[in-house]
N, C-alpha and C positions, 0 to 999 in steps of 0.2 A: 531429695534428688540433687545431684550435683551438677552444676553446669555442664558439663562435657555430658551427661545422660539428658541435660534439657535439651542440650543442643542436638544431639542423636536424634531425640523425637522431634524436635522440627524439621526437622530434613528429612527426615521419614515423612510426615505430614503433609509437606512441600515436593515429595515424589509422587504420592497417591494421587495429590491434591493434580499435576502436573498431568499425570496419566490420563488420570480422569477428563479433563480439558479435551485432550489431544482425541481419544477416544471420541467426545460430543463432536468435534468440528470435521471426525473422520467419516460421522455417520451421517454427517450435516452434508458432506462431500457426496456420498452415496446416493443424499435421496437428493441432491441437486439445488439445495434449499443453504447455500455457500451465504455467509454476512461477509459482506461487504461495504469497505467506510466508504461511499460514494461524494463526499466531498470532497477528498481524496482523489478519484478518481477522475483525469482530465477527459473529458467529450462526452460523458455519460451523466446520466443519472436516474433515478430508480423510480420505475414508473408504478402507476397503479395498483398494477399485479405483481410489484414485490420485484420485478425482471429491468437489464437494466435495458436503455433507454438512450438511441444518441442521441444527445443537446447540440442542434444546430449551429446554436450559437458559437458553439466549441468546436465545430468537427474543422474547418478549416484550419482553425490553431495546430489539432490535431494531423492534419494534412499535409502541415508543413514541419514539423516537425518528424514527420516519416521521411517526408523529403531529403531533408535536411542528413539523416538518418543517412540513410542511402549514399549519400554524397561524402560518404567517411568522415563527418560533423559529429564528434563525441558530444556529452553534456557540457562539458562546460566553454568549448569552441562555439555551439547555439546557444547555451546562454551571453557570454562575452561578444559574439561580434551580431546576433538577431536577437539578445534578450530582450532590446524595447518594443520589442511587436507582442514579445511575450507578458508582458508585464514583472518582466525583472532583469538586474544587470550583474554586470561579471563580479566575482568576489572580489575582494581586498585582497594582495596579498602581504605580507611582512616584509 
């Protein structure tokens, strides 16, 4: 087999392979049963029954951050002039 036919069938392999994926996480959609990387996710986290869960401790972070939100505060305007409430600061630039 020649490289140019190996490489055919892995690209082939890595389309099925791709389909297939998209397919599980479409029917995972369907029955309501979504993963979710909840560490990731700020104010929440994943209670008992698998469903997510606001974390208290977060929701005010969250709170102000909608605030913020609302007040025409892009990402990187909250994090640069409010990131130390958030626990982070404005990037570096060049």
């Amino acid at each position: 087999m020649t490289e140019t036919e190996k490489l055919l069938v892995s690209l082939k392999k890595s389309a099925t392979h791709s389909k297939a994926i998209k397919a599980g996480i479409q029917q995972s959609m369907r029955t309501g049963k979504m993963k979710l990387n909840y560490s990731q996710l700020l104010g929440y986290t994943k209670g008992t029954d698998g469903n997510l869960v606001i974390a208290p401790e977060k929701a005010e972070i969250v709170r102000k951050i909608f605030e913020l939100y609302l007040q025409d505060n892009g990402c990187r305007k909250m994090r640069c002039r409010h990131g130390s409430r958030f626990g982070t600061s404005c990037p570096k630039t060049a």
